[in-house]
C-alpha positions in Angstrom: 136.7 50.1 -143.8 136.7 53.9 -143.1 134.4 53.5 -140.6 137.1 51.6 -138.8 139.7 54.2 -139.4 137.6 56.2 -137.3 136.8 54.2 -134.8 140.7 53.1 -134.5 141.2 57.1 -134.3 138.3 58.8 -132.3 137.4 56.0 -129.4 140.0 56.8 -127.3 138.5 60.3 -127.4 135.5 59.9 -126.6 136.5 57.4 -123.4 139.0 60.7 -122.5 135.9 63.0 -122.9 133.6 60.5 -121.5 136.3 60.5 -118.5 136.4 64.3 -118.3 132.5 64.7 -117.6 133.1 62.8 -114.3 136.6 64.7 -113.4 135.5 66.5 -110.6 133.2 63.8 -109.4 133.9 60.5 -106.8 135.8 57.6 -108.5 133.1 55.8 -110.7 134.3 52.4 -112.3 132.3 53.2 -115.1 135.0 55.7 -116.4 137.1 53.3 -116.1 135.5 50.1 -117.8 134.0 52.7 -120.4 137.4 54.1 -121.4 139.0 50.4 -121.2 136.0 49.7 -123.5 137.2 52.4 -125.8 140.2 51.4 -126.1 139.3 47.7 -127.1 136.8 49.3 -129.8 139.9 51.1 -131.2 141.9 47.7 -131.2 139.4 45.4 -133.2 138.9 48.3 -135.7 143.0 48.8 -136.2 142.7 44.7 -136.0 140.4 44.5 -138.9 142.5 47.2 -140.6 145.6 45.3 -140.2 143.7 42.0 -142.4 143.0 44.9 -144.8 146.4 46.0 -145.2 147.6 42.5 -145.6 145.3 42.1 -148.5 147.4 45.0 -150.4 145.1 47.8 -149.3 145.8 51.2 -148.4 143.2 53.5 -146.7 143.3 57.0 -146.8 140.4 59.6 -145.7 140.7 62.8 -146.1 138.1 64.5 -143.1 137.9 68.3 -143.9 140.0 71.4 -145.4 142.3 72.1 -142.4 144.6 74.9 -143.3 144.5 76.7 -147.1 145.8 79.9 -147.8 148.1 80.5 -150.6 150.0 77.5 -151.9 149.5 76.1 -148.5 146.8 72.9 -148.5 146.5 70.8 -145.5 143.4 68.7 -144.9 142.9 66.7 -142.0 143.6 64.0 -143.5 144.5 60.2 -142.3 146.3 57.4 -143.4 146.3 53.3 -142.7 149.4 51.8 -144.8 152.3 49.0 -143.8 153.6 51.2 -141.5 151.0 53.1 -139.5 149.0 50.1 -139.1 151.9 48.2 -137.2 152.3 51.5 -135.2 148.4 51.6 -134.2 148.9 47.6 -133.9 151.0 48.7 -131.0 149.1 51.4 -129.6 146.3 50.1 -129.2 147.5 46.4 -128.0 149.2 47.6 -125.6 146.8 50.8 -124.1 144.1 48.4 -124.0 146.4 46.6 -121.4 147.3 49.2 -119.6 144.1 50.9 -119.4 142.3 47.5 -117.9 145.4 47.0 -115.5 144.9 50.6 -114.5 141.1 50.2 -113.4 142.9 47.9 -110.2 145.8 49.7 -109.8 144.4 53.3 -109.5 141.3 52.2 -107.4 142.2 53.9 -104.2 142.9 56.7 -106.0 141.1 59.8 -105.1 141.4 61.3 -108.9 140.5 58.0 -110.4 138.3 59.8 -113.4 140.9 62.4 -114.2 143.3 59.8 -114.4 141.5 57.8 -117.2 140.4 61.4 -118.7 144.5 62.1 -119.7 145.2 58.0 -120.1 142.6 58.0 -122.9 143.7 61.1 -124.5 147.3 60.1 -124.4 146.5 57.1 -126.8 144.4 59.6 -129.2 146.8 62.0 -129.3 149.6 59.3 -130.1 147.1 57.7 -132.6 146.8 60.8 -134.7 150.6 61.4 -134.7 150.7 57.9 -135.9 148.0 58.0 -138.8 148.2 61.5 -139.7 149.0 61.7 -143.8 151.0 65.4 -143.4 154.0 66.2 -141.2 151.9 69.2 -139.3 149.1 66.8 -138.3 151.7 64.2 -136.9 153.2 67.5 -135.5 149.9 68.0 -133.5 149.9 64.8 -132.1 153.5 65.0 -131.1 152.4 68.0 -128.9 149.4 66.5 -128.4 151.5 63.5 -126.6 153.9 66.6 -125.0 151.0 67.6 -123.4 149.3 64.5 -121.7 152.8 63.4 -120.8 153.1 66.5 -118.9 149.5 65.8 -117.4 150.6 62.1 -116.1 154.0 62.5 -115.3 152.8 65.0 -113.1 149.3 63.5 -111.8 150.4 63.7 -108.3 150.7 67.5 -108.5 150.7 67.6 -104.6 154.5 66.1 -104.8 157.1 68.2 -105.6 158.9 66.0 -107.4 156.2 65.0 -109.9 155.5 68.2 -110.9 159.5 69.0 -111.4 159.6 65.9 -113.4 156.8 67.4 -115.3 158.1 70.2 -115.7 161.7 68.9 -116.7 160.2 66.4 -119.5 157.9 69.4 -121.0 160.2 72.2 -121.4 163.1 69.6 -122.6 160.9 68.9 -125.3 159.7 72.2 -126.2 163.6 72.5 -127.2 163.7 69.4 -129.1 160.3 70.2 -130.9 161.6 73.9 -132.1 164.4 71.8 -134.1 162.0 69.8 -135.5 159.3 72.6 -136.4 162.6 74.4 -138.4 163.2 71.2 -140.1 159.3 71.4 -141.1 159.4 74.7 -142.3 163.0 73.9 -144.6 160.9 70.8 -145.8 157.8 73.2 -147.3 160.0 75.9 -148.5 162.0 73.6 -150.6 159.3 71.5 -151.5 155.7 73.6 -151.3 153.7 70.5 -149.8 153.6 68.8 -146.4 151.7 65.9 -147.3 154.3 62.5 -146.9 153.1 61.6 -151.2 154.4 65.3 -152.1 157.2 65.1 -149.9 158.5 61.6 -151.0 157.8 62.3 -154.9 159.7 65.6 -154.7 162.7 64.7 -152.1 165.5 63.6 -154.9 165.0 67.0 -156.2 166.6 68.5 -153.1 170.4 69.7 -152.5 172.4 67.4 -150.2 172.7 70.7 -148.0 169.0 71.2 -148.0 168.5 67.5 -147.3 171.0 67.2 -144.7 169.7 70.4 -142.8 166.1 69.0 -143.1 167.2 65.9 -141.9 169.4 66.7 -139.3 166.4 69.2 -137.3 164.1 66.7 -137.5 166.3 64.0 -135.7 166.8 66.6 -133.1 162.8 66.5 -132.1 163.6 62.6 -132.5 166.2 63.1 -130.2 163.9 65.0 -127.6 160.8 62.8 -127.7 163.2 59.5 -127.6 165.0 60.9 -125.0 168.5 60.4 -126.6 171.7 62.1 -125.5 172.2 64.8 -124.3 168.0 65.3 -124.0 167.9 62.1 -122.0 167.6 63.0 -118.7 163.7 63.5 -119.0 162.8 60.1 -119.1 164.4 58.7 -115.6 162.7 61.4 -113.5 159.7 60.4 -115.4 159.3 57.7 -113.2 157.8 59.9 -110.7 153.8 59.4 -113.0 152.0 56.6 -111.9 153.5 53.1 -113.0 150.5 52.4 -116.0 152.0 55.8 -117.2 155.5 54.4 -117.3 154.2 51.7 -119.4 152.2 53.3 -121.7 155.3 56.5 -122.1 158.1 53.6 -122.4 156.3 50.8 -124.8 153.8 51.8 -126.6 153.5 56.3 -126.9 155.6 58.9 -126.2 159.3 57.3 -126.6 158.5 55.7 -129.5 157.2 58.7 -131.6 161.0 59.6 -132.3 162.0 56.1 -134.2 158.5 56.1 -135.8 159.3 59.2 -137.3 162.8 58.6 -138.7 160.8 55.4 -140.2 158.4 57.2 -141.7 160.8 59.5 -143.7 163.0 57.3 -144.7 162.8 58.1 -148.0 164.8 61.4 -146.9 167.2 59.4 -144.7 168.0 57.2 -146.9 169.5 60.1 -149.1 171.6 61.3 -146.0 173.6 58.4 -145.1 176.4 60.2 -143.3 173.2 61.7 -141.3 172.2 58.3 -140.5 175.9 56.8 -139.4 175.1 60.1 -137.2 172.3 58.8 -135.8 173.5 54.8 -135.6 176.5 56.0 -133.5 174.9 58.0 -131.3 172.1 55.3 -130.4 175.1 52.8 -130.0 176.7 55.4 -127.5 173.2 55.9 -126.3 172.3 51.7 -126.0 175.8 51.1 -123.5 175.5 54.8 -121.9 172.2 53.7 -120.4 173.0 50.1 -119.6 175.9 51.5 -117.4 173.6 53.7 -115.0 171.0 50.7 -115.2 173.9 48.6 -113.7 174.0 50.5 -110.2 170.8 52.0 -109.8 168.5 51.6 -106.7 165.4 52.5 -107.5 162.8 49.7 -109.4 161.4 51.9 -112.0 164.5 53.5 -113.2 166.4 50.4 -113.9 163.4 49.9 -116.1 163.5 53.5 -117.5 166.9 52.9 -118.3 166.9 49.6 -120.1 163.9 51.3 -122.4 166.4 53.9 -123.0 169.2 51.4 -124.2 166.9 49.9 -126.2 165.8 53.1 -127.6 169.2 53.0 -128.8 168.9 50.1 -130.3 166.2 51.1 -132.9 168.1 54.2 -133.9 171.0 51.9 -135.2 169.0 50.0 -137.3 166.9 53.3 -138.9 170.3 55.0 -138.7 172.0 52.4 -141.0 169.0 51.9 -143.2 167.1 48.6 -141.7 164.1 50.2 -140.9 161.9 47.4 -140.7 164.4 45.9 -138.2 163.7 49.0 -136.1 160.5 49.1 -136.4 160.4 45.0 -135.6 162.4 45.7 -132.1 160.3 48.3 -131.2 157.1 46.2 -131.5 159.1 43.2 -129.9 160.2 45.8 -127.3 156.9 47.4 -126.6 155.8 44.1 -125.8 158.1 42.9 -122.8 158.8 46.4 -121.3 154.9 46.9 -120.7 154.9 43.5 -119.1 158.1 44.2 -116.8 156.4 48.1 -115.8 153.5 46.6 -115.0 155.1 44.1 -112.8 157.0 46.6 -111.2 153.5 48.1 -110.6 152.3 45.2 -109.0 155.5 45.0 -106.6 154.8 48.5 -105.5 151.4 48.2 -104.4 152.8 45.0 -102.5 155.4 47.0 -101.3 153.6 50.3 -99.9 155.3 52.3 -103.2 158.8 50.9 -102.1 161.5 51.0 -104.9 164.5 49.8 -103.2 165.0 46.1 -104.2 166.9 46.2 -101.6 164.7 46.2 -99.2 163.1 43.1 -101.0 164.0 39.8 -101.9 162.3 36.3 -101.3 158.6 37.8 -103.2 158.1 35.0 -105.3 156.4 33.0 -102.8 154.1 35.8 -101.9 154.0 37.0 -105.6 154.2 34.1 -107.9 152.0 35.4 -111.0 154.0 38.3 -110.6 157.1 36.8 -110.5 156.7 34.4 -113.3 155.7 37.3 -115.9 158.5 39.5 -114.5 161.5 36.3 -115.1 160.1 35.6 -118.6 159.8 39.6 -119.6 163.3 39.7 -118.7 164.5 36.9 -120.5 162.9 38.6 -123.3 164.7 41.8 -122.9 168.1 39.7 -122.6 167.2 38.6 -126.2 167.5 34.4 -125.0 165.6 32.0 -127.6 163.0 31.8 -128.6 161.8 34.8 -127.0 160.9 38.3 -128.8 163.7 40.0 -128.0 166.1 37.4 -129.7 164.9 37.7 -132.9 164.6 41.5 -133.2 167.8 42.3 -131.1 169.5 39.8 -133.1 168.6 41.2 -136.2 169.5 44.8 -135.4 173.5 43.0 -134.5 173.5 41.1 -137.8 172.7 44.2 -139.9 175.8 46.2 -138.3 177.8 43.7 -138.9 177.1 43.0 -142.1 177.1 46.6 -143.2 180.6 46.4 -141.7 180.1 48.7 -138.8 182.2 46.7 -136.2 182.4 48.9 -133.5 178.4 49.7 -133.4 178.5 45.7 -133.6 180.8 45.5 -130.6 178.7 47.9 -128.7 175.9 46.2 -129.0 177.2 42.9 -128.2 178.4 44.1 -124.9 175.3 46.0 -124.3 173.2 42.9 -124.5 175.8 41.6 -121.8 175.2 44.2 -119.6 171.2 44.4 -120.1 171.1 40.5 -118.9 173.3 41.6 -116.0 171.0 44.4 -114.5 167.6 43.0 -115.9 168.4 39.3 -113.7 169.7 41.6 -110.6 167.1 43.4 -110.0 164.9 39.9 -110.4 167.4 38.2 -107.9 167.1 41.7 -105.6 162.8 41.2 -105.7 161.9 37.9 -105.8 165.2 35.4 -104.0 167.2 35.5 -101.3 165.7 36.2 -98.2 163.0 38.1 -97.0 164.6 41.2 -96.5 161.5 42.9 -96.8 160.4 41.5 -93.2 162.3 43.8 -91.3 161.1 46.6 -92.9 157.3 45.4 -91.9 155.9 45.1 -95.4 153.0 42.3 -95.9 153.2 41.8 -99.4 150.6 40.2 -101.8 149.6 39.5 -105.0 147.8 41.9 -106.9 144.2 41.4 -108.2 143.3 38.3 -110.5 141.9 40.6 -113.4 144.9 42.9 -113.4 147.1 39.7 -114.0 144.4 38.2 -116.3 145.0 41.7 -118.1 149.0 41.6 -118.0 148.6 37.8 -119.9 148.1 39.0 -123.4 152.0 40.5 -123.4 153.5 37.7 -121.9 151.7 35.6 -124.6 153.3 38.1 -127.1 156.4 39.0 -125.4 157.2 34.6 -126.0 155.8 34.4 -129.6 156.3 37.8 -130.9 159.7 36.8 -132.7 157.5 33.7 -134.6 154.2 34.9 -135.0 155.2 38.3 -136.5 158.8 37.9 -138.6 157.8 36.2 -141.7 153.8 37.8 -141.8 155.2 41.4 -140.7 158.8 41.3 -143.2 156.3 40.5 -146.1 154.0 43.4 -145.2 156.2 46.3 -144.8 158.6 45.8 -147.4 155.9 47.4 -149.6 156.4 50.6 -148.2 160.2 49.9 -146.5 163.6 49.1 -148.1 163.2 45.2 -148.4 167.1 45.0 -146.7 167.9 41.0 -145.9 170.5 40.8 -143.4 171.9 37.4 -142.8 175.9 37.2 -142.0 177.1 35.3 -145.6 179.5 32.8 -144.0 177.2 30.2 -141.9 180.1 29.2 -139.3 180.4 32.7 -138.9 176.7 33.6 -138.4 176.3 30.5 -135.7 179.0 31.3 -134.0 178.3 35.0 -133.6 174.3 33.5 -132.2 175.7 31.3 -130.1 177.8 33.5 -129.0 175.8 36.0 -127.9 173.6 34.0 -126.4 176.0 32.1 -124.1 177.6 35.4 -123.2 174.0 37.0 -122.2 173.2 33.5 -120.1 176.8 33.8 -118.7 175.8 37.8 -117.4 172.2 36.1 -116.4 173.8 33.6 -113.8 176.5 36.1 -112.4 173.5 38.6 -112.1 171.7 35.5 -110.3 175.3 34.4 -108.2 176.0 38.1 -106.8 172.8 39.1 -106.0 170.4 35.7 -105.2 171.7 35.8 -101.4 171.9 39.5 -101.6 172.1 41.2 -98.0 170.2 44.7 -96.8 172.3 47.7 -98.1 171.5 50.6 -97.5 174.3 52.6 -98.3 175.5 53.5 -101.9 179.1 52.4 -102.4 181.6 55.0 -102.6 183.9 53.8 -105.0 184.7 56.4 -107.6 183.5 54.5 -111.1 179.7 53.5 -109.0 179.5 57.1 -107.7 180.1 57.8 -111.4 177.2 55.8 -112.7 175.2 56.1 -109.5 175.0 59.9 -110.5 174.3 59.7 -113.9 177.6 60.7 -114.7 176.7 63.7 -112.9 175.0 65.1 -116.4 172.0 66.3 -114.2 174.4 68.6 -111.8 176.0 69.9 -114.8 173.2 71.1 -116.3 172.2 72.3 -112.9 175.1 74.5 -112.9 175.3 75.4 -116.4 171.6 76.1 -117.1 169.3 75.9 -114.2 171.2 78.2 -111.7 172.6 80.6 -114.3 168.7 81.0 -115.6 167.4 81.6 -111.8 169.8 84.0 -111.6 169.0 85.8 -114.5 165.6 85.8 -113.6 166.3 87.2 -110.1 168.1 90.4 -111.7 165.0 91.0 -114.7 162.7 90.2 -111.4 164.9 93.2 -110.1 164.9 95.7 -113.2 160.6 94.7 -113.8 160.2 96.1 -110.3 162.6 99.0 -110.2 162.3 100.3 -114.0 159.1 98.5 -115.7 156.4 98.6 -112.4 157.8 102.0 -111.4 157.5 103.4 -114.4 153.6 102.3 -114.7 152.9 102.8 -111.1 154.5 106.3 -111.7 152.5 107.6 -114.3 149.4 105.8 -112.1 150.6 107.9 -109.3 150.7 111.1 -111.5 147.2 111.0 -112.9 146.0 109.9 -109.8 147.3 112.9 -107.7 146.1 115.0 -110.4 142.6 113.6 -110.1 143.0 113.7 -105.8 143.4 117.5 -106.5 141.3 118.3 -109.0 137.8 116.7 -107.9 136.3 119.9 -106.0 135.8 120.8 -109.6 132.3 118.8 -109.8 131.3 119.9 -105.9 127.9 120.5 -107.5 127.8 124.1 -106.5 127.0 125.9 -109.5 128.8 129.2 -108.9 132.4 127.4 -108.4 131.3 125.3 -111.7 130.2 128.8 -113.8 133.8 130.3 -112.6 135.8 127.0 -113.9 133.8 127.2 -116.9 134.3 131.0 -117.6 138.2 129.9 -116.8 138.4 127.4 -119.1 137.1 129.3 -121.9 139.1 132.0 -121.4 141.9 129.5 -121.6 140.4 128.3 -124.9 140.4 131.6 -126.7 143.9 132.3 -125.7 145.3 129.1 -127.0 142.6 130.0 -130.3 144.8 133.1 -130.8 148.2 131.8 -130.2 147.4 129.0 -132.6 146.2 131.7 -135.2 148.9 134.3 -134.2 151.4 131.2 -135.4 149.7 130.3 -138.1 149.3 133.8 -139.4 152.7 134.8 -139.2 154.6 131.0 -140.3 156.6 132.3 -142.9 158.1 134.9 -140.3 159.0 132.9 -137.6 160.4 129.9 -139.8 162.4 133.2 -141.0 163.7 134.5 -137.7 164.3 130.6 -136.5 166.7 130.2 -139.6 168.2 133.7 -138.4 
């Protein structure tokens, strides 16, 4: 089985590598089926490591001596438990998808090679974040997945706006990541290990203080890499990456890395409860926050950026009040649906010339009905509607706040799921009913490839049967490593009425979604009413931060731009200036004739005795001038 640990960990590497070689060179669809390839390999091997796992085994390699100096050991070292093997489960399920789907989608694309080149080492960086066994090597891949985010968000580096969007995601979570590297550091000083075994064995020895501190810096890189409040504003303009990008950063990589580590120490947690109503609050904010700008929004992508950021929100509830096998079963239920709705998005964007504006839509189901059909039932699975996945883990994650008696996060949530059925089912009735709006803006739509649906099949299967196939199977594996919480509402007249409930209010936000919007005219104008200018503009978070950070900082830089040239680059192009003169004047020196060169020399020795004899003359008579100085 080790083999298969590294084959689960390295494939995606060497399809990235693989990749690289051809970088520079015309697309060849052999970097693209080889890397797809890769990808698979790493899926059957974290496949049959999943049937190990469920036969009670744990698999744990250690590579090589990474760092040792001092009382500082860490290996490179890997680990395949409950946990990490739903994680690479994920991964790799869901990469494998994307990286097929991306073989038709990026095929006019000039940089086709690079493109699988970052793809692929996306997924390896995210695996070894995933199945490190230490907190610096999941720290590597959490750069790691920094970096390659940066590399694909801005992949169209000729576009201003994908390389701001870059930019914006990167250097946000640089600021994230320094709270999380402090809450590292307080983590080994307290504890003298960094490996999860020493870490979990020696954890109740710690102060509440300590604990809290610990706790409370490592949510903050959380916070950054799930794109939480106020760090969110990252993961919208991230929309500007191609779409297979989008999918990969909002299911299955990057956005997940910050639940999947509160998860994994939730041993720690689990001793900081008020640090953990902290974090269930703030996804609750976080879950109706985003539902509200998804509600208004024009642009495709970011509806869907949006809703993965609500649902982010959603997971942090449940690890923030302690279910963390309920979080970890929405965001594989999650990862599901939401790479099935981005890459339908995709496919309406290639029919659409890159349009975003549903507006500018409507009636596509004729011309798009594979698309269509995947989109509808990936959306009914984000609504959380029976029998779907997103009704069994969404439902879960409002049973266990109201049974831990949180009934405001419960509240929350409830309207939240109202709202998510609203916005998901208008931007459906905006693309694909109604007239053909899309006419009169000359757009010949059509259905994309047959192998890029064929591809996109595997997470509609999943997206239906998730909530079946995986409750029972998965709640018996992970309680061996999770707190084996069961939360069922006691009263049954109470429990059916809050399912019911909920689902006839989410079907009852589905068909006035459907009702406003099925007969939906062109508008191309943004309303100017005061509460959908608030939402419209994100509730103008980005300007403030524009004014409060952004300008200010240009500013500053202007003036030290100022003081380099007038203080720092004067002074060094003074003194060049100086020795350079000197040297102008001085050259005749070595004119080659010897009598001018006997004269400088006689001159120079001349100088040389006299500074001989001063030097003497002082020496010689120390004690009298350190007596006539003191005079």
């Amino acid at each position: 089985m080790e083999m298969y640990l590294y084959i689960a960990l390295f494939a995606p590497l060497v399809g990235s590598l693989t990749a690289a070689l051809f970088g520079a060179s015309k697309k060849t669809m052999f970097t693209g089926l080889f890397a797809s390839g890769m990808l698979f390999a790493s899926f059957v091997s974290s496949l049959l490591l999943l049937i190990g796992v469920l036969e009670g085994n744990t698999y744990h390699v250690e590579m090589m001596t990474w760092i040792a100096t001092g009382d500082l050991y860490v290996p490179f070292g890997f680990v395949v438990n409950e946990v990490t093997v739903t994680m690479m489960m994920v991964v790799t399920t869901v990469s494998t998808v994307v990286h097929v789907y991306s073989i038709g989608y990026m095929d006019h694309d000039k940089s086709f090679n690079r493109f699988f080149s970052y793809l692929s080492a996306f997924v390896f960086s995210m695996m070894v974040l995933v199945m490190s066994d230490n907190l610096l090597g999941l720290f590597i891949g959490w750069e790691g997945v920094g970096v390659c985010s940066w590399l694909l968000i801005g992949f169209w580096y000729h576009k201003e706006s994908a390389t701001w969007a870059a930019n914006e995601a990167f250097i946000m979570n640089r600021i994230a990541d320094l709270a999380m590297l402090i809450g590292i550091f307080i983590i080994y000083w307290n504890l003298g290990t960094l490996q999860y075994e020493g870490i979990f064995a020696g954890v109740n020895e710690l102060n509440h203080g300590v604990l809290t501190a610990a706790g409370i810096f490592l949510f903050v890189g959380a916070m950054g890499k799930s794109a939480q409040f106020p760090l969110h504003t990252w993961l919208a303009d991230a929309m500007e990456g191609p779409t297979p990008v989008s999918a990969l950063i909002h299911a299955a990589t990057m956005v997940t890395a910050g639940v999947y580590l509160v998860v994994r120490m939730n041993p720690l947690y689990d001793l900081i409860p008020d640090v953990g109503l902290f974090i269930a609050s703030l996804g609750a904010f976080v879950a109706m926050f985003a539902a509200t700008m998804a509600l208004v929004n024009r642009d495709m992508k970011r509806i869907i950026a949006y809703s993965t950021l609500s649902q982010l929100g959603y997971m942090f509830v449940a690890a923030g009040l302690g279910a963390y096998w309920v979080a970890l079963f929405h965001l594989m239920a999650h990862a599901f649906f939401k790479a099935l709705l981005f890459l339908g998005a995709g496919n309406v964007m290639h029919a659409m010339d890159n349009e975003l504006d549903p507006f500018k839509m409507g009636g596509l189901r004729k011309a798009m009905k594979g698309t269509f059909i995947m989109m509808t039932l990936a959306s009914v699975a984000l609504a959380g509607i029976f029998p779907f996945a997103g009704f069994f883990s969404k439902d879960l994650i409002l049973e266990v706040a109201f049974v831990e008696h949180h009934y405001i996060l419960y509240t929350v949530l409830l309207l939240t799921a109202g709202l998510t059925a609203f916005y998901s089912f208008r931007l459906v009735s905006l693309i694909f009913h109604g007239e053909e709006r899309y006419k009169l803006f000359g757009f010949h739509p059509h259905e994309a490839y047959k192998y890029m649906l064929v591809a996109m099949s595997p997470l509609l299967i999943l997206a239906i049967i998730a909530g079946f196939l995986f409750k029972g199977t998965y709640y018996e594996m992970v309680i061996a490593m999770l707190p084996a919480g069961e939360y069922h509402v006691h009263n049954q007249v109470v429990y059916w009425v809050m399912t019911i409930g909920t689902q006839l209010f989410v079907i009852a936000a589905i068909l006035f979604a459907y009702r406003k919007y099925e007969n939906a005219k062109i508008d191309l104008k943004v309303e100017s009413g005061f509460f959908y200018q608030l939402l419209f503009n994100q509730y103008y978070i980005p300007k403030l931060y524009d004014e409060l950070f952004s300008k200010p900082y240009v500013e500053l830089s202007k003036m030290m731009w100022k003081i380099d040239n007038a203080v720092v680059d004067a002074s060094v192009d003074g003194i060049a200036n100086v020795f350079y003169g000197t040297g102008n004047k001085t050259h005749t020196m070595q004119n080659g004739n010897l009598s001018s060169m006997l004269r400088w020399m006689v001159l120079g020795l001349v100088a040389l005795l006299v500074s001989a004899a001063v030097f003497i003359g002082i020496v010689t008579n120390a004690d009298a001038i350190m007596k006539l100085l003191g005079a």
